[in-house]
N, CA, C and O atoms as a MOPAC input file, in Angstrom:
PM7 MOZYME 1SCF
protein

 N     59.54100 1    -3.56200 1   -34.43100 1
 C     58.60000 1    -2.58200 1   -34.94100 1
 C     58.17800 1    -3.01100 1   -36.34600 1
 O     58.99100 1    -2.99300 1   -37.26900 1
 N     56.66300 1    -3.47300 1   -36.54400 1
 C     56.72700 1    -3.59600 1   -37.68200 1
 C     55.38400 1    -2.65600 1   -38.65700 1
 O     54.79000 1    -1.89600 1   -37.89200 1
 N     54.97700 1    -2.60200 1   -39.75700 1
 C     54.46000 1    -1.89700 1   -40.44900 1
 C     53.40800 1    -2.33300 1   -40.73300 1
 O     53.10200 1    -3.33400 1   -41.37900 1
 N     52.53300 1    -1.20700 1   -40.01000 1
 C     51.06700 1    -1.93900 1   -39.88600 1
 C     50.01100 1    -1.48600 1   -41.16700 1
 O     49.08500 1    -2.20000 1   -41.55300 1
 N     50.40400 1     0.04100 1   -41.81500 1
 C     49.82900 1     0.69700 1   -43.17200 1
 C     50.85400 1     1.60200 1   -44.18500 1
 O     51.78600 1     2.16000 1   -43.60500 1
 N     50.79400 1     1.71000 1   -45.03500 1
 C     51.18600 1     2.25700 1   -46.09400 1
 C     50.37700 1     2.89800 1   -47.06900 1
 O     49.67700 1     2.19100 1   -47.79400 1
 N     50.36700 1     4.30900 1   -47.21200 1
 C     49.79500 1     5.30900 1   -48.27000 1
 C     50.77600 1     5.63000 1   -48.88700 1
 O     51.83100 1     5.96700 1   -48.35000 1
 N     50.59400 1     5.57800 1   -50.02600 1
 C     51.35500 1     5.93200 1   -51.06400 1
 C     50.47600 1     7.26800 1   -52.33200 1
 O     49.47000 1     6.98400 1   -52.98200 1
 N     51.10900 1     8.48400 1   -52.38100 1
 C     50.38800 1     9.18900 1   -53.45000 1
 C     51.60200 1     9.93600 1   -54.64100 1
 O     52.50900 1    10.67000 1   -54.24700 1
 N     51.43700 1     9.65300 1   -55.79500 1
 C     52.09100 1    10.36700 1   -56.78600 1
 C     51.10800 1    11.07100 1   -57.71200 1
 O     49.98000 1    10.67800 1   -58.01000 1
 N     51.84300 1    12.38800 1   -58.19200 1
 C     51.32600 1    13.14100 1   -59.24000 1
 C     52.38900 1    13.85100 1   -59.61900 1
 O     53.58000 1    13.63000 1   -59.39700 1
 N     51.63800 1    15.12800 1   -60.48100 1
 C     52.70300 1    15.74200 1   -61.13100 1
 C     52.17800 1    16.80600 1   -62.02600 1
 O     50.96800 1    16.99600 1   -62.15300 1
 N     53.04700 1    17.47100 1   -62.62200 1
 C     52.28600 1    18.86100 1   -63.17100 1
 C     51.06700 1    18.18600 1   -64.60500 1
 O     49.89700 1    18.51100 1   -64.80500 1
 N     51.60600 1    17.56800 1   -65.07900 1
 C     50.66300 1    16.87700 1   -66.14900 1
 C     49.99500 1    15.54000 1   -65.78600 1
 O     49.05200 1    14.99000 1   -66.35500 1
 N     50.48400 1    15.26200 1   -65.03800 1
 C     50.04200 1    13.36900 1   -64.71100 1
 C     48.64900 1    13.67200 1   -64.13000 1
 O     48.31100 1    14.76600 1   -63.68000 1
 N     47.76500 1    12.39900 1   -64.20300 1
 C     46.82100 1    12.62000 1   -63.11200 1
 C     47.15300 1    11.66200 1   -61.48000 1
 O     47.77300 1    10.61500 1   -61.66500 1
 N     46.86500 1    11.90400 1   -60.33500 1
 C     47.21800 1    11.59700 1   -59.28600 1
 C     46.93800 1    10.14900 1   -59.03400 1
 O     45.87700 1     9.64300 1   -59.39800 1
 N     47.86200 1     9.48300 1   -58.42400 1
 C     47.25600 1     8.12700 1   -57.65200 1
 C     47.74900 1     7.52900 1   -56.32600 1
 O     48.89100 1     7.44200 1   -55.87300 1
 N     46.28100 1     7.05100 1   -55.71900 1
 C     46.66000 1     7.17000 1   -54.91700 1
 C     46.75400 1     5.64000 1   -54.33600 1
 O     46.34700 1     4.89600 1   -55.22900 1
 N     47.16400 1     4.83600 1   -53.09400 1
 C     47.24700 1     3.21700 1   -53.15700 1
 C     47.31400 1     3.66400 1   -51.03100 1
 O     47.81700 1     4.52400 1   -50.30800 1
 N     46.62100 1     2.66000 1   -50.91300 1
 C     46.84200 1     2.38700 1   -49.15000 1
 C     46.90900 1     0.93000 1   -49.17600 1
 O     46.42500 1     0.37500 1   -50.16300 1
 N     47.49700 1     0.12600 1   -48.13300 1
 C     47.60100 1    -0.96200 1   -47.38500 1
 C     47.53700 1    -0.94200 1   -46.33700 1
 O     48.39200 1    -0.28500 1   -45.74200 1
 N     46.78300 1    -1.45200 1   -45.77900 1
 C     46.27400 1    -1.36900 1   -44.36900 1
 C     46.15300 1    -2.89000 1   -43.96300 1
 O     45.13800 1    -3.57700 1   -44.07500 1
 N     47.73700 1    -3.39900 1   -43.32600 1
 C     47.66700 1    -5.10800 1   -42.87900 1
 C     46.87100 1    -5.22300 1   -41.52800 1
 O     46.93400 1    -6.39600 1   -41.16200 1
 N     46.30300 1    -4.62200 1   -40.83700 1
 C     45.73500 1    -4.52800 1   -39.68900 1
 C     44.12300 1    -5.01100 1   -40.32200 1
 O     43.94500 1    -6.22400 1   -40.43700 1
 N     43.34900 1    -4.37500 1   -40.59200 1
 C     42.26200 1    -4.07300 1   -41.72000 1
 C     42.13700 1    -4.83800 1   -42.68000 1
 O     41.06600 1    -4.87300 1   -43.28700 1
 N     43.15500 1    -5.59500 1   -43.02700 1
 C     43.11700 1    -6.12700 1   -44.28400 1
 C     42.96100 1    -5.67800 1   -45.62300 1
 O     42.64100 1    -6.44400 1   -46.53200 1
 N     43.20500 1    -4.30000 1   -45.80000 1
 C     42.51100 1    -3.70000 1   -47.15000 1
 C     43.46000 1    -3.72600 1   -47.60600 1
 O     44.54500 1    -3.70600 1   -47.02400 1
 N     43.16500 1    -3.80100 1   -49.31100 1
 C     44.03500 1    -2.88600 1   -50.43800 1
 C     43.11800 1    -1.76700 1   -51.22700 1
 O     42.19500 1    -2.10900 1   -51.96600 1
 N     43.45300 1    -0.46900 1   -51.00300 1
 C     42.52800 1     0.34900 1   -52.14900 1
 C     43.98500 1     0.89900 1   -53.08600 1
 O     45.18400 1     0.88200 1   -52.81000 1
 N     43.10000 1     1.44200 1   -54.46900 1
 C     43.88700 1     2.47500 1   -55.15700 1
 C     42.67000 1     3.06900 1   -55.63700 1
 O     41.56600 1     2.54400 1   -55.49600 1
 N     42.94700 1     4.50100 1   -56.37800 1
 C     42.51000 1     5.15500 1   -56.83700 1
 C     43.13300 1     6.18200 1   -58.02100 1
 O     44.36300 1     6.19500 1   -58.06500 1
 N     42.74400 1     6.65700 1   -58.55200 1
 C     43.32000 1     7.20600 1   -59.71100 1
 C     43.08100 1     8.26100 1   -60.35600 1
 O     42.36500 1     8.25300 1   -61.35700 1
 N     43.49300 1     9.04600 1   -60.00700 1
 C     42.51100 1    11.23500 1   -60.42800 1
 C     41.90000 1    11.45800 1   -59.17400 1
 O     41.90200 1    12.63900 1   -58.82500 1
 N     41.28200 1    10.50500 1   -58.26300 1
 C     40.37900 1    11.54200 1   -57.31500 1
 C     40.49700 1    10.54700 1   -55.87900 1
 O     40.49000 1     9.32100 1   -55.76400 1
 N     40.60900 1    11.66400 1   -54.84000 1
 C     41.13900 1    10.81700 1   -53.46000 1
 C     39.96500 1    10.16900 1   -52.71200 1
 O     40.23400 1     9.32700 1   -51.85500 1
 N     38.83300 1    10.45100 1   -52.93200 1
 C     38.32600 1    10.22200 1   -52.57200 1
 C     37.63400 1     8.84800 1   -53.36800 1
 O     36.88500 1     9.04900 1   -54.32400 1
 N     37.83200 1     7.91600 1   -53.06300 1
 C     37.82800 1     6.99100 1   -53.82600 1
 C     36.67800 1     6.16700 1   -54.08900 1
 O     36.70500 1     5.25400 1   -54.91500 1
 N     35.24200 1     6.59600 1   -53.11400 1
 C     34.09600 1     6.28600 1   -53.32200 1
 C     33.33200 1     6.49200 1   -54.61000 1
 O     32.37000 1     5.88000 1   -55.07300 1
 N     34.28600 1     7.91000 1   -55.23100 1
 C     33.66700 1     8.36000 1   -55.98300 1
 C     34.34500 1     8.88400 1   -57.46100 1
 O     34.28400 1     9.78400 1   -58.29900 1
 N     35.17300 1     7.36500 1   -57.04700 1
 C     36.67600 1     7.86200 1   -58.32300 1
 C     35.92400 1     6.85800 1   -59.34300 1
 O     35.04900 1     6.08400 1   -58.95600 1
 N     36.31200 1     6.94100 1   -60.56100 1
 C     35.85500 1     5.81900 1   -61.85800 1
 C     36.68200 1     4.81700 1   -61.62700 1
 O     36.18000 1     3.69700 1   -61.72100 1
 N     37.97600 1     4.89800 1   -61.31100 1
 C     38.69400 1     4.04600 1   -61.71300 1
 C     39.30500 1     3.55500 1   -59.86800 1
 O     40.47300 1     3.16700 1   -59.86100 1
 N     38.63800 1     3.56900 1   -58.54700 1
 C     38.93900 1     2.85000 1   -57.51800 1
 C     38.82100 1     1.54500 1   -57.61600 1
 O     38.10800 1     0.89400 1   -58.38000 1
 N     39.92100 1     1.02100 1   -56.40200 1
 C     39.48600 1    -0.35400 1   -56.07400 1
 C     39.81400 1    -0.41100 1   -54.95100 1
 O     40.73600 1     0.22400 1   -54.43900 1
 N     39.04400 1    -1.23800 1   -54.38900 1
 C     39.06300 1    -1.83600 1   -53.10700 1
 C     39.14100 1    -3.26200 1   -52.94500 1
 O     38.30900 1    -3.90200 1   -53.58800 1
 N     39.90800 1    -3.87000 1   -52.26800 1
 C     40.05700 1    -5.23000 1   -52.06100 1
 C     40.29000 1    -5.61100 1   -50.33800 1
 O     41.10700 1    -5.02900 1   -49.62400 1
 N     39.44500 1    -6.63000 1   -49.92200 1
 C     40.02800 1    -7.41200 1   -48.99400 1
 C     41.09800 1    -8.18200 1   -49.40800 1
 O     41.18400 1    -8.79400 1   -50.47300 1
 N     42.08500 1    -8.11000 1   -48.31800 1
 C     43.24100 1    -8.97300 1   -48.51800 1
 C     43.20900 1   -10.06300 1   -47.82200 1
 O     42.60000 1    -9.96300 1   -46.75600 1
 N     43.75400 1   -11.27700 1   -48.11700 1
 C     43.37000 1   -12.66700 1   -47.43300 1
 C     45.01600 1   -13.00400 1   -46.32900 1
 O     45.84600 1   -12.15800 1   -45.99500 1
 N     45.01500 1   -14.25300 1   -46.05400 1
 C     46.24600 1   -13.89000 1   -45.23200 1
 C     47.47900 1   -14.27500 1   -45.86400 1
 O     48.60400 1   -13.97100 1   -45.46600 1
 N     47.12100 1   -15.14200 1   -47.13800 1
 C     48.50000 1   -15.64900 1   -47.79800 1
 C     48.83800 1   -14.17900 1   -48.62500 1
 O     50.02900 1   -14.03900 1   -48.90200 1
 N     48.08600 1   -13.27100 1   -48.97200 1
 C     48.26700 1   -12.17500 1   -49.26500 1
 C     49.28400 1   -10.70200 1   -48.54700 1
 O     50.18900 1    -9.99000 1   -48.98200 1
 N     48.46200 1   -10.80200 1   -47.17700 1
 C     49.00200 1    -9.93900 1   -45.79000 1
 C     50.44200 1   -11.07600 1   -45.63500 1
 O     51.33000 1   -10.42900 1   -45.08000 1
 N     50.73700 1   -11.95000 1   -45.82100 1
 C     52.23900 1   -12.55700 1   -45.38000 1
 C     52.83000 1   -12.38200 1   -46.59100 1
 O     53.97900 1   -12.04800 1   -46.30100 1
 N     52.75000 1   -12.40400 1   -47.58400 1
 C     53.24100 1   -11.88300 1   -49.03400 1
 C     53.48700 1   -10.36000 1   -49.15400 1
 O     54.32100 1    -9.85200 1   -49.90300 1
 N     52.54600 1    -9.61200 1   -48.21300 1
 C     53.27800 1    -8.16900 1   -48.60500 1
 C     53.60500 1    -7.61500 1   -47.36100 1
 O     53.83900 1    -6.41300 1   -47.48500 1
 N     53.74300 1    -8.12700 1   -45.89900 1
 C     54.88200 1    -8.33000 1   -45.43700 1
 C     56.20300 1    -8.21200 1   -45.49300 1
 O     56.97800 1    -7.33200 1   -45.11900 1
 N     56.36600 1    -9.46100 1   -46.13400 1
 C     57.51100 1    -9.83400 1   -46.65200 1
 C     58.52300 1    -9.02600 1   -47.31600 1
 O     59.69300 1    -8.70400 1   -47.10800 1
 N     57.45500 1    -8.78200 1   -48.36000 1
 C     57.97300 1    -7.41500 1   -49.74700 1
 C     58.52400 1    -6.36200 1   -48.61800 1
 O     59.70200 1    -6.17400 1   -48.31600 1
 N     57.42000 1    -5.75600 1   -48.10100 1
 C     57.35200 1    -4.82900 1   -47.25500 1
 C     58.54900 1    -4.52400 1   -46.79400 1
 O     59.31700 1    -3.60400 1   -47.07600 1
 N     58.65300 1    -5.83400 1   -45.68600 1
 C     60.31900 1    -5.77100 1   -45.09900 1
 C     61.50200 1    -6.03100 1   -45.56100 1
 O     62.53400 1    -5.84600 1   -44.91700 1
 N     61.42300 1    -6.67500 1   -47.21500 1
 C     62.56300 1    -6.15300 1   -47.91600 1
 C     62.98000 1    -5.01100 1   -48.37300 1
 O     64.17600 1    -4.78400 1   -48.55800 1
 N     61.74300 1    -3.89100 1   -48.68100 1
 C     62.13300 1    -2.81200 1   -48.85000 1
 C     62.68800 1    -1.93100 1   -47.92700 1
 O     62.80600 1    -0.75200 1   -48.26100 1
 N     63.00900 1    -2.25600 1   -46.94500 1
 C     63.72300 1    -1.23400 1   -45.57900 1
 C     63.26500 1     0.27200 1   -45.65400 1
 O     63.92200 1     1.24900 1   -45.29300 1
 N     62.10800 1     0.25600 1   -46.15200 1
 C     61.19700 1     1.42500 1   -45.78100 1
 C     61.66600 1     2.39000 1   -44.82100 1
 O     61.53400 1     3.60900 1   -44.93200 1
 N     62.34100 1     1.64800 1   -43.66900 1
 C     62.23400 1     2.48300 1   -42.53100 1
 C     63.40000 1     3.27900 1   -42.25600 1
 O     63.57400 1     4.18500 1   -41.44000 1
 N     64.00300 1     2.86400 1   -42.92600 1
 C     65.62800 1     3.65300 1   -43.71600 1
 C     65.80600 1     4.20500 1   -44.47800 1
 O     66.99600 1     4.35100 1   -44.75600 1
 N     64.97400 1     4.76500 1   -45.18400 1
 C     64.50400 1     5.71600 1   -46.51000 1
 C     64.49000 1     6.99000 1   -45.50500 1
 O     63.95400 1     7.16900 1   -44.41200 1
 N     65.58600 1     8.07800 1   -46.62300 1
 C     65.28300 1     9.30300 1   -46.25700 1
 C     64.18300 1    10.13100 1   -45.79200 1
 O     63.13100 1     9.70600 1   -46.26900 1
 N     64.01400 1    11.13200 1   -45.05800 1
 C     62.76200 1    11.55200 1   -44.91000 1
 C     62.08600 1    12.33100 1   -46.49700 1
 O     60.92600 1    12.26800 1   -46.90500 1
 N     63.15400 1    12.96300 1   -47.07100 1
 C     62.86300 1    13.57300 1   -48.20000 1
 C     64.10500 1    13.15500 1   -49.53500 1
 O     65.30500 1    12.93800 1   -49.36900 1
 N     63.30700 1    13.14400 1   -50.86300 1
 C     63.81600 1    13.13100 1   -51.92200 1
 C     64.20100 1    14.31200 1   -52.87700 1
 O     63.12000 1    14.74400 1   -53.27800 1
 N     64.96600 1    14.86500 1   -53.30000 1
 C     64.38900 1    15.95800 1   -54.24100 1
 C     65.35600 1    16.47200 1   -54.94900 1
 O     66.41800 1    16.62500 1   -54.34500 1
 N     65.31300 1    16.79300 1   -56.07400 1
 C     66.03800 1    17.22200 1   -57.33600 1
 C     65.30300 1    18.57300 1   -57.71000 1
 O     64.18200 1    18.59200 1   -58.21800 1
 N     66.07800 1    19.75600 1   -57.39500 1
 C     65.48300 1    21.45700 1   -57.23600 1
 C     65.74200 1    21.71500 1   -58.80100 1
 O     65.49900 1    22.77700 1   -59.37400 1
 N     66.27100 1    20.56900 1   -59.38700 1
 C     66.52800 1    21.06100 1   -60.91400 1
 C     66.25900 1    20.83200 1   -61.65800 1
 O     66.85600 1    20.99300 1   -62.72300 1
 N     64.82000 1    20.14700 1   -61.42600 1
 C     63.49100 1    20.07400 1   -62.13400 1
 C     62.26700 1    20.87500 1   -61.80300 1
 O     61.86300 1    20.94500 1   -60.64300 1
 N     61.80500 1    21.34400 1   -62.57400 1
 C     60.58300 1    22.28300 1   -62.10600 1
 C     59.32900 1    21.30400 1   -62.88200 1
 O     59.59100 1    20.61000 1   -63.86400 1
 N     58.01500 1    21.37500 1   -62.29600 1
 C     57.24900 1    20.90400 1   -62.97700 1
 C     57.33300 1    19.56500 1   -63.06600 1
 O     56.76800 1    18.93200 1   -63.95800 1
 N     58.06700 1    19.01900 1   -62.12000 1
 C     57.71800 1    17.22800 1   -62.51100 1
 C     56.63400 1    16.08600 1   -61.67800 1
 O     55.40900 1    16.02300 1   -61.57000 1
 N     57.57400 1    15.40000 1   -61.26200 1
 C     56.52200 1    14.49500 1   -60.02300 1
 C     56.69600 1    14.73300 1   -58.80900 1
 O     57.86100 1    14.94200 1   -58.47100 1
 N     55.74300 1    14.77900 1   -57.86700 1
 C     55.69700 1    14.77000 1   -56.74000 1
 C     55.46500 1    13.50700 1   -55.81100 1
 O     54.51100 1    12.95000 1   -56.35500 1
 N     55.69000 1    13.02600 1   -55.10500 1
 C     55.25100 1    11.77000 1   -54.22400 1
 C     54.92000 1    11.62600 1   -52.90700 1
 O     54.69300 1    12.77800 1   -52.53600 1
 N     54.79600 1    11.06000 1   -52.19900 1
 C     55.03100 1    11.08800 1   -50.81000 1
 C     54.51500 1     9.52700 1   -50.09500 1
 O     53.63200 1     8.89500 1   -50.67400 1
 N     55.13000 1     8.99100 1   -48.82900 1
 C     54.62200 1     7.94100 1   -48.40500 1
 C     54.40500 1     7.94300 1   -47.34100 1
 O     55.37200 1     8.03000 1   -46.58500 1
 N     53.16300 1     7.85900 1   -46.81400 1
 C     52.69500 1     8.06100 1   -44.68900 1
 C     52.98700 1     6.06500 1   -44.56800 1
 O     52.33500 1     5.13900 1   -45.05100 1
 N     53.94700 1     6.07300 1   -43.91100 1
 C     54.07700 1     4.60000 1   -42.74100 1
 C     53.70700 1     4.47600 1   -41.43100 1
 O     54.37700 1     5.11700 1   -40.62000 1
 N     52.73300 1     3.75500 1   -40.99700 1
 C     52.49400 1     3.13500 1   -39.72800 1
 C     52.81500 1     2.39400 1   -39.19200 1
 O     52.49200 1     1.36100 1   -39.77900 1
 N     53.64000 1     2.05000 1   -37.77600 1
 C     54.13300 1     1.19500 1   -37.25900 1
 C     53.08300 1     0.97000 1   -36.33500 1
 O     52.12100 1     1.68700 1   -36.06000 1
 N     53.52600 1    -0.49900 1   -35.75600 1
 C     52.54700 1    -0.91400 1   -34.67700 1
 C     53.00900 1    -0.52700 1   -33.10500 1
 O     52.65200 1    -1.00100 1   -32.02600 1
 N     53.78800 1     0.35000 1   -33.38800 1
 C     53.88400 1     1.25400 1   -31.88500 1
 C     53.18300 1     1.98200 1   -32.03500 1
 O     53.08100 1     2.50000 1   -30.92300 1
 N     52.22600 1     2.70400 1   -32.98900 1
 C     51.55500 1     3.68800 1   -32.39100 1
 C     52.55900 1     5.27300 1   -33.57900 1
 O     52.01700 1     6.33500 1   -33.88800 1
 N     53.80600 1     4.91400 1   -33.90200 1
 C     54.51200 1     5.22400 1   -34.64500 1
 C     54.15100 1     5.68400 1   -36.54000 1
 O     53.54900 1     5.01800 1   -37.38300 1
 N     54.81200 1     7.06500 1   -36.66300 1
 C     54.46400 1     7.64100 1   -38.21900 1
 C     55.51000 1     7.61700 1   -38.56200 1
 O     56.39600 1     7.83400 1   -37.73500 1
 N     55.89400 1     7.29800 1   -40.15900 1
 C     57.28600 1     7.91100 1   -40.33200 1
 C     56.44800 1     8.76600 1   -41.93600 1
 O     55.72800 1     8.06000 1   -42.64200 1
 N     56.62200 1     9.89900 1   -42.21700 1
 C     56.49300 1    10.53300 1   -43.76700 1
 C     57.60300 1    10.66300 1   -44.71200 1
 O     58.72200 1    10.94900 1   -44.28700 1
 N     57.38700 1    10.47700 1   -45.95300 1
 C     58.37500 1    10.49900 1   -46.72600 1
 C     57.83100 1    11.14100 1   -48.35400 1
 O     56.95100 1    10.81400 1   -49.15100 1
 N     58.83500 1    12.15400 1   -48.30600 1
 C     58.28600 1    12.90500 1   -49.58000 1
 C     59.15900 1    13.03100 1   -50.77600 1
 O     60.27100 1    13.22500 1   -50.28400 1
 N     59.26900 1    13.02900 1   -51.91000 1
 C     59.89000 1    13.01700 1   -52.74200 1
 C     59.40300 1    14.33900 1   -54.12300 1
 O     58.32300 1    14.85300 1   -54.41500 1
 N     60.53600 1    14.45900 1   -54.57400 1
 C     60.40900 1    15.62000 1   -55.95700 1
 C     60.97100 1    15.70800 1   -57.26600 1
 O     61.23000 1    16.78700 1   -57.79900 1
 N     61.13500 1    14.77100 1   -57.70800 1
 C     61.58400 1    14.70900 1   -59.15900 1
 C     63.08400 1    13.25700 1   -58.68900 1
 O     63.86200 1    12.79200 1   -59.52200 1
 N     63.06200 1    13.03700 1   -57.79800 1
 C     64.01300 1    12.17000 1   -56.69100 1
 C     63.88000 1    11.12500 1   -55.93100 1
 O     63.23800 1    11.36600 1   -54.90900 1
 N     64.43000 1     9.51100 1   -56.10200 1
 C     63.98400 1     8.84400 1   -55.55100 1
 C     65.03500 1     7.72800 1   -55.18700 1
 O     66.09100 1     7.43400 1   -55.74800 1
 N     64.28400 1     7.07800 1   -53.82800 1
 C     65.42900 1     6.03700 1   -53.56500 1
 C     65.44600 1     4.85200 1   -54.15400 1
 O     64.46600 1     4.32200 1   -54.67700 1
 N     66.90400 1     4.25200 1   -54.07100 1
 C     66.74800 1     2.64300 1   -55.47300 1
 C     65.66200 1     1.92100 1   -55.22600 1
 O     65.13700 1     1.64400 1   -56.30400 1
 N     65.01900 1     1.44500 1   -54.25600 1
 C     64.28000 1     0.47200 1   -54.80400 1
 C     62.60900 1     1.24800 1   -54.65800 1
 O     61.56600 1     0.79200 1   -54.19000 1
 N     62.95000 1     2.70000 1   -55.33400 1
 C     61.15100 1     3.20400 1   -55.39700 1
 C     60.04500 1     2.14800 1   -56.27500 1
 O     58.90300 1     1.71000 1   -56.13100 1
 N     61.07200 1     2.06300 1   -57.17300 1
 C     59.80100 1     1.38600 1   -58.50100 1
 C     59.36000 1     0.07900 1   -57.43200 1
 O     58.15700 1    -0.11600 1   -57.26200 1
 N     59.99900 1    -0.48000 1   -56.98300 1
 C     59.98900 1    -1.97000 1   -56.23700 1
 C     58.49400 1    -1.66200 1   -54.93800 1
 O     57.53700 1    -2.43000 1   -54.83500 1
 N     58.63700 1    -0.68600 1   -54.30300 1
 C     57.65800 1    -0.72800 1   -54.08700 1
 C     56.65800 1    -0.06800 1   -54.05700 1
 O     55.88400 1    -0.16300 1   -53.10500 1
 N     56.38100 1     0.95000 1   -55.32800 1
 C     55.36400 1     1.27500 1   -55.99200 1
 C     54.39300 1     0.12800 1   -56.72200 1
 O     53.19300 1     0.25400 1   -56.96800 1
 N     55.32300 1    -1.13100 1   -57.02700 1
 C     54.75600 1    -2.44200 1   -57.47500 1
 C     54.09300 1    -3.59100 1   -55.66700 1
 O     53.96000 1    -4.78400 1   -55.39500 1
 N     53.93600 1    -2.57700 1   -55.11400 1
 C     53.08100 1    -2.67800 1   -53.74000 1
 C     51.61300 1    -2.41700 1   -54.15700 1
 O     50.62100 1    -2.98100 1   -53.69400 1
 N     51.64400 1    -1.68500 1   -54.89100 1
 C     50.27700 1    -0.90900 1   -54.74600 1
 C     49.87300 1    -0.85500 1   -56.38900 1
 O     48.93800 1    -0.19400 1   -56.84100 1
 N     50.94600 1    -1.84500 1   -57.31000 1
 C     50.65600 1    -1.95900 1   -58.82900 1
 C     50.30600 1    -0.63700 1   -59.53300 1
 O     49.60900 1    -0.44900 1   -60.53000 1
 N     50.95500 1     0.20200 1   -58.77400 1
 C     50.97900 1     1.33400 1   -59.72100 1
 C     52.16500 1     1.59500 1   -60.68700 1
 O     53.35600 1     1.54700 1   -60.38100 1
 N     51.54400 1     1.93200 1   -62.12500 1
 C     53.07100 1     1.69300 1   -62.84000 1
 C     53.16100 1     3.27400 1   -63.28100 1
 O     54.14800 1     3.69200 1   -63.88700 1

């Protein structure tokens, strides 16, 4: 089973939102930044991805064992912080969601640097 897209969105009571997809099927990389709709964000991007690219984040991909990540993160003893969440696509046809709240698993930062969001 392997992982055909990745959305990734964080925000938070003060932050502004961002948002990042990979789509290895498609070839895309977008992000966006304050607004989801990304046609019409200031700060989107969109990229075709090439294939030494799609085998490079792959790779990453399947070091992060994504697919073993809790369904949910969360620390109730923060109010007001970040929120996250990640939709995965497998190439069965397969979703897995994953949401997070002030809470995260070790290698989050690792692949938030998927989608170069810092």
């Amino acid at each position: 089973m392997k992982i055909t897209k990745l959305f990734f969105e964080e925000g938070g009571f003060f932050g502004v939102p961002e948002f990042g997809e990979i789509d290895l099927l498609n070839k895309t990389f977008k992000y966006s930044k304050g607004i989801l709709d990304s046609e019409r964000s200031g700060s989107a991007v969109k990229n075709d991805l090439n294939e030494e690219q799609i085998k490079s984040l792959q790779e990453r991909i399947a070091d992060l064992h994504l697919e073993d990540w809790q369904d949910e993160y969360s620390d109730n003893d923060i109010l007001d912080g970040t929120q996250w969440s990640l939709k995965i696509s497998f190439d069965n046809g397969k979703n897995k969601e994953i949401f997070g709240s002030n809470k995260y698993p070790d290698n989050f930062e690792a692949m938030k640097k998927l989608f170069d969001i810092n």
